[in-house]
C-alpha positions as CSV (number, residue, x, y, z in Angstrom):
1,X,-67.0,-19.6,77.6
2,X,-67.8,-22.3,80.0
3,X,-67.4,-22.3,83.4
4,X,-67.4,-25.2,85.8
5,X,-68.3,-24.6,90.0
6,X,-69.0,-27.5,91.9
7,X,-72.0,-27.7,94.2
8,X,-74.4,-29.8,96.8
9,X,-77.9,-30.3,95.8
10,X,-79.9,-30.1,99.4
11,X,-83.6,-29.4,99.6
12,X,-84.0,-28.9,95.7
13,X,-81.5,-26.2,95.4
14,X,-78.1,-26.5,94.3
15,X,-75.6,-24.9,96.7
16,X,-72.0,-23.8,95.5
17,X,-69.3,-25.2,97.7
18,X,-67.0,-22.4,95.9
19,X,-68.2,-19.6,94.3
20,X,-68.4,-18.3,90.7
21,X,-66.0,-15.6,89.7
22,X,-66.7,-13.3,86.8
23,X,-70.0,-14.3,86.2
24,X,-73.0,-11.7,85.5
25,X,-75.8,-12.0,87.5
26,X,-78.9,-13.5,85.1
27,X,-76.3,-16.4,83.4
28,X,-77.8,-19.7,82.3
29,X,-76.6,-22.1,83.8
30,X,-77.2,-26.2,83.4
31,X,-76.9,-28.2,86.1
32,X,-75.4,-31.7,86.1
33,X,-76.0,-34.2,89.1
34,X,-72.7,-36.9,89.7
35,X,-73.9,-39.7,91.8
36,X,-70.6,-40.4,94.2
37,X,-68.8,-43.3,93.4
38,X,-70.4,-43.4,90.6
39,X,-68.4,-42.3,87.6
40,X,-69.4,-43.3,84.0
41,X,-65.6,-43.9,82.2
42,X,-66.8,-43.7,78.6
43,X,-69.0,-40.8,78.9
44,X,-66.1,-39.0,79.9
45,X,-64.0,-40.7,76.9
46,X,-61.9,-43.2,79.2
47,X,-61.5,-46.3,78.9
48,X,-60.4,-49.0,80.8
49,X,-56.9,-49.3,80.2
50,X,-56.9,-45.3,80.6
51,X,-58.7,-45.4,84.2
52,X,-55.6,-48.5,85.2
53,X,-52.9,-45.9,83.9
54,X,-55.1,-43.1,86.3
55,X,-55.4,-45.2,89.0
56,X,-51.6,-46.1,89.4
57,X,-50.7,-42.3,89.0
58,X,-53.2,-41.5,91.9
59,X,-52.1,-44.1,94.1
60,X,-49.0,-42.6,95.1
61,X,-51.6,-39.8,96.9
62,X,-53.6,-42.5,99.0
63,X,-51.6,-41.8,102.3
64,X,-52.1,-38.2,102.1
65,X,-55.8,-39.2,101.4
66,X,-56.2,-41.4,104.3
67,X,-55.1,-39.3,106.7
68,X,-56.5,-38.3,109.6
69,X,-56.0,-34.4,109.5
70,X,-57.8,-35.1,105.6
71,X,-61.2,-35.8,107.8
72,X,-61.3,-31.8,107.5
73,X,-62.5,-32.3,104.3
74,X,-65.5,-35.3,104.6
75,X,-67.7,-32.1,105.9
76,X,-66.0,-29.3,104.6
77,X,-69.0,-26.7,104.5
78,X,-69.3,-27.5,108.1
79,X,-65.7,-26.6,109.0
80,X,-65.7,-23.5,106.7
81,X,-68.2,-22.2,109.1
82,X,-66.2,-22.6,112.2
83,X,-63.1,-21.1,110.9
């Protein structure tokens, strides 16, 4: 079984912005690095008239997106600390 966590690479160690449940300790892992903004459509099996129909659907979440209270989220680590 696969599981997926995301994470930060800092300082050549990958931290877990959430944390893995049900794992045993020991588990192999592989490690895959995502530049942002950077998202490669047909290694993920999408092509382009697929990402246009994506697109449109997201749109409709662009306000919420661009809102000021979603800042929270541009540093999230940091204000996960403060709570």
């Amino acid at each position: 079984m696969l599981t997926s966590v995301e994470g930060i690479y800092r300082n050549g160690q990958v931290e877990f912005t959430e944390q893995p449940t049900d794992i045993d300790e020991g588990t192999r892992v592989i490690v895959t690095f995502m530049r942002s903004n950077e998202i490669d459509l047909a290694s993920q099996r999408i092509n382009k008239a697929q990402a246009e129909i994506l697109r449109s659907h997201l749109a409709t979440f662009v306000e919420d997106w661009d809102s000021p209270e979603m800042s929270i989220y541009d540093n999230y680590d940091a204000a996960k600390t403060n709570l």
